[in-house]
Each structure stands twice: as C-alpha cells, then as structure tokens.
C-alpha positions as CSV (number, residue, x, y, z in Angstrom):
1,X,0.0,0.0,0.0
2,X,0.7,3.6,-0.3
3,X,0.3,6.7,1.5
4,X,-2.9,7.4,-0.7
5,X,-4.9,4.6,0.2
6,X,-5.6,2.3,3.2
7,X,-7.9,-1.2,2.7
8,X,-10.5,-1.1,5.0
9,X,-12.9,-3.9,6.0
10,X,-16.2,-2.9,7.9
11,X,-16.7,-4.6,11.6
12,X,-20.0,-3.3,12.3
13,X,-22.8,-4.3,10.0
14,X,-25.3,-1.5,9.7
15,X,-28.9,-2.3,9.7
16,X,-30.0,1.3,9.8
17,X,-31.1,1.7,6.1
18,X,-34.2,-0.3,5.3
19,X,-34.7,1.3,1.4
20,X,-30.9,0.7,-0.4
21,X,-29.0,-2.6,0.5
22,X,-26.0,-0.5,-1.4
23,X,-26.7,2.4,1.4
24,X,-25.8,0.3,4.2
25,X,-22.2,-0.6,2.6
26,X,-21.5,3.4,2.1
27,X,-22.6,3.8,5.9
28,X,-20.2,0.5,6.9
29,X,-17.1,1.9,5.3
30,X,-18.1,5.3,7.1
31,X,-17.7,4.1,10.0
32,X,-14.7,1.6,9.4
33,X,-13.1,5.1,8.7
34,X,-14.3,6.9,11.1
35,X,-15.9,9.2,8.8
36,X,-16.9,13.0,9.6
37,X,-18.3,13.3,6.4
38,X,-19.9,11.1,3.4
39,X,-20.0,13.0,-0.3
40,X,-22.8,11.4,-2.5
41,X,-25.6,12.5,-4.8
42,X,-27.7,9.4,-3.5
43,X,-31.3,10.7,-2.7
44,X,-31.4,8.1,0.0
45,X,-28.4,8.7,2.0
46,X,-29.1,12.6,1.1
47,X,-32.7,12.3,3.4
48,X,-30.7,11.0,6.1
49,X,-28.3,14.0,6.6
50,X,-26.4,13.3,9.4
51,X,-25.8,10.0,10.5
52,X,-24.0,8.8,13.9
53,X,-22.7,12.1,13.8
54,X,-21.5,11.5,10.1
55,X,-22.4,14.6,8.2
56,X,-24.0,13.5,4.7
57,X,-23.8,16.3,1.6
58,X,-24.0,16.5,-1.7
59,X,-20.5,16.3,-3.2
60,X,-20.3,20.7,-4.3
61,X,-20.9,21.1,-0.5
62,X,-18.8,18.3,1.1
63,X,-15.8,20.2,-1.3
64,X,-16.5,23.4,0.8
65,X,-17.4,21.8,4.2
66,X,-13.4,20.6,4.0
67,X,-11.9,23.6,2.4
C-alpha cells in the first residue's frame, strides 16, 4: 500500500437503512473510517443527513465543508 490509500474492511454491519442494501455498505465503510463526512448525490443517504454524527452532503458542498 501507499500513503494514498488504506484497505478497509467494515466490523460493524449497519442495519440502519431499510430502502438501499447499497446504502448500508456506504454507511459500513463510514464508519470503518471513522468518517466525519460522506460526499454522495444518492437521494437516499441525502434524506438521512447526518448520520451517527456523520455529516451526509452533496459532493459541491462536502468540497467546501473541507476547504
């Protein structure tokens, strides 16, 4: 590996998300990484907005919540 990238494996499964099976991986990793913030134009996750304390925004304002 490099310093650009890390493989992560989820430990906690995430039942959370009822309407996208594909939802629940995105909110796995996020917490595998200890995310403070999830970028994603996916209607779904976009309803839930914040998420375990995991801020979810659409990419334009995920770019200027970390500039």
């Amino acid at each position: 590996m490099n310093d650009l990238c890390e493989v992560v494996f989820p430990v906690v499964i995430v039942d959370d998300v009822k309407t996208d099976t594909d939802d629940k991986m995105i909110l796995e990793y996020a917490l595998a990484v200890d995310a403070d913030i999830i970028a994603s134009g996916d209607s779904h996750l976009l309803d839930i907005k914040i998420w375990r304390g995991i801020r979810i925004l659409p990419p334009a304002f995920a770019l200027k919540a970390v500039s």
